[in-house]
C-alpha positions as CSV (number, residue, x, y, z in Angstrom):
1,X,-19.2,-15.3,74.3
2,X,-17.6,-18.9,73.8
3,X,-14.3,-19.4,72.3
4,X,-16.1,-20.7,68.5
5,X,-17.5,-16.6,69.0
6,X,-14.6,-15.0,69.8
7,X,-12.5,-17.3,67.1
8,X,-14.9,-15.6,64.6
9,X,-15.5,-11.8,65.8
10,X,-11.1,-11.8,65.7
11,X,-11.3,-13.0,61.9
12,X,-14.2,-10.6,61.2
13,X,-12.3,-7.9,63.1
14,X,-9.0,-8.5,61.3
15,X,-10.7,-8.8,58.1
16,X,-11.6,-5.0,58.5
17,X,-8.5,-3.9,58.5
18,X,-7.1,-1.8,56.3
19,X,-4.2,-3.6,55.4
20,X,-6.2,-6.7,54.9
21,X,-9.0,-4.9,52.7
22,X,-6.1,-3.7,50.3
23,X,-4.6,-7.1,50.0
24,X,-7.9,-8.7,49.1
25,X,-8.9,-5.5,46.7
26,X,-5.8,-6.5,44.8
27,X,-6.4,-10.5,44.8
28,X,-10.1,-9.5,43.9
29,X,-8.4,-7.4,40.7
30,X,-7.3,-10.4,39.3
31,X,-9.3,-13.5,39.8
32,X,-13.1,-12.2,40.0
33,X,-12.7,-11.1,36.1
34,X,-11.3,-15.0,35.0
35,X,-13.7,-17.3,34.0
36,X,-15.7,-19.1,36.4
37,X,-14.1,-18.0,39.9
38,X,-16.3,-17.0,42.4
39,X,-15.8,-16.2,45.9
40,X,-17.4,-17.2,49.4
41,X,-16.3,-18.3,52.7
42,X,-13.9,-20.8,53.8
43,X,-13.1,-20.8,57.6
44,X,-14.9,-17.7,57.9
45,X,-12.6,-15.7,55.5
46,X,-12.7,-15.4,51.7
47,X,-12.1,-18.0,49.5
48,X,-12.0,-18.2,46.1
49,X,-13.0,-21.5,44.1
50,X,-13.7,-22.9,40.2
51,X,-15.5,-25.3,38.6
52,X,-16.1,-25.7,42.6
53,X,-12.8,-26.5,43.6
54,X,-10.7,-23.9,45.8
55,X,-7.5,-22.6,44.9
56,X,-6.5,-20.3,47.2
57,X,-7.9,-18.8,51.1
58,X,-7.2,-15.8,53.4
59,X,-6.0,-18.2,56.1
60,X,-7.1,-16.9,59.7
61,X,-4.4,-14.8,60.6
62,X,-5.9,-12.5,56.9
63,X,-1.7,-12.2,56.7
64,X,-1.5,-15.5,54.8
65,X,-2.8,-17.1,51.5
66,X,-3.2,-20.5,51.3
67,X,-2.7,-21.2,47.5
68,X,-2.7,-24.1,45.3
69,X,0.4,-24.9,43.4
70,X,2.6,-27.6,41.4
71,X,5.6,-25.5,42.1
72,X,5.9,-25.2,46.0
73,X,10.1,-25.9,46.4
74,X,10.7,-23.9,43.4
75,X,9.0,-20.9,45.9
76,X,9.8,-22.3,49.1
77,X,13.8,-21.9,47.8
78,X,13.4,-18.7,46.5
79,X,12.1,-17.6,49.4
80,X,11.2,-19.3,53.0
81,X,10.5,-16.4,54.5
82,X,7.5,-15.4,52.3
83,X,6.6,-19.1,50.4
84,X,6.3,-21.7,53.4
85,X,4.7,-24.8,54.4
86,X,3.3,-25.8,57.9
87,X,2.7,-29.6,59.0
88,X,-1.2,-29.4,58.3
89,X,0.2,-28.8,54.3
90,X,2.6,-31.1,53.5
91,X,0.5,-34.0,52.3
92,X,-1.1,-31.0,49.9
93,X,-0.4,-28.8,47.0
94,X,-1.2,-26.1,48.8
95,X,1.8,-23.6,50.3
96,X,1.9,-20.3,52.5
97,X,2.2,-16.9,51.7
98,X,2.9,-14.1,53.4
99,X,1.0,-11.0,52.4
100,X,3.2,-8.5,53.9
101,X,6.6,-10.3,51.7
102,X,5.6,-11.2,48.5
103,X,6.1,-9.1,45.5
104,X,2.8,-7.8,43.6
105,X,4.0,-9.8,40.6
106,X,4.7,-13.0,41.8
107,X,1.0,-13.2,44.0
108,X,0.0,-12.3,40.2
109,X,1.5,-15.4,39.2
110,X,1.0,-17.4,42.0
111,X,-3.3,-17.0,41.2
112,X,-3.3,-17.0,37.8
113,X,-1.2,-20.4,37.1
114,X,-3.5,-21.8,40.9
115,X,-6.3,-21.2,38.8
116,X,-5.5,-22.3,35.8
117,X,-4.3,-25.7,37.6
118,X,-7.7,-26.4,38.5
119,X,-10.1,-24.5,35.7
120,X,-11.6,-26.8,33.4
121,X,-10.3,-27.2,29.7
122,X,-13.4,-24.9,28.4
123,X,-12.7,-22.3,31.1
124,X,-8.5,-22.0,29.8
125,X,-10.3,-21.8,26.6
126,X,-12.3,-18.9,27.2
127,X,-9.7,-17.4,29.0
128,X,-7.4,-17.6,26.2
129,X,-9.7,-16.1,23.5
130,X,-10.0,-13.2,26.0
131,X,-6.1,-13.0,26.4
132,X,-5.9,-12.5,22.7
């Protein structure tokens, strides 16, 4: 098996862990029912996308999310330990999370206000008549 092989039988094996199937049961929860998100692979792991731009990625490891945001130091003071930023990021508006850290509620928020910063304006619209 060459090392491209092994790189992807380690993601698949990881992603079959039980840890990492809860994690993305729970991201699932809350962005498969918002308007135009759909899933498929990015770098062999889930990704989840709309309007056909990507807002947030198991990384690798399946113990990180790579989200989208507008508010990375506001995170990344709260908390380094859990909201971080590698070199390959910092020219993005993407930041870090660590699974195993970060509080149910603010991954909640963390998606949501991802996808909202890149849904369409007829998307937020449907959403919002759903909200209400």
């Amino acid at each position: 098996m060459n090392n491209w092989h092994q790189w992807r039988f380690n993601v698949h094996q990881k992603l079959m862990e039980p840890g990492t199937l809860a994690f993305l049961a729970f991201i699932r929860k809350i962005l498969m029912p918002l308007p135009g998100v759909t899933e498929k692979p990015c770098y062999s792991t889930p990704a989840f996308y709309v309007n056909k731009k990507i807002f947030c990625r198991l990384k690798e490891d399946c113990e990180t999310l790579v989200v989208q945001t507008d508010e990375r130091e506001k995170w990344t003071d709260a908390d380094p330990l859990t909201f971080f930023v590698t070199d390959h990021y910092l020219n993005t508006d993407y930041m870090l999370v660590a699974l195993q850290t970060v509080s149910p509620d603010n991954l909640k928020s963390l998606l949501l206000t991802a996808w909202r910063n890149r849904a369409p304006k007829k998307l937020l619209e449907e959403y919002e008549g759903l909200t209400k």
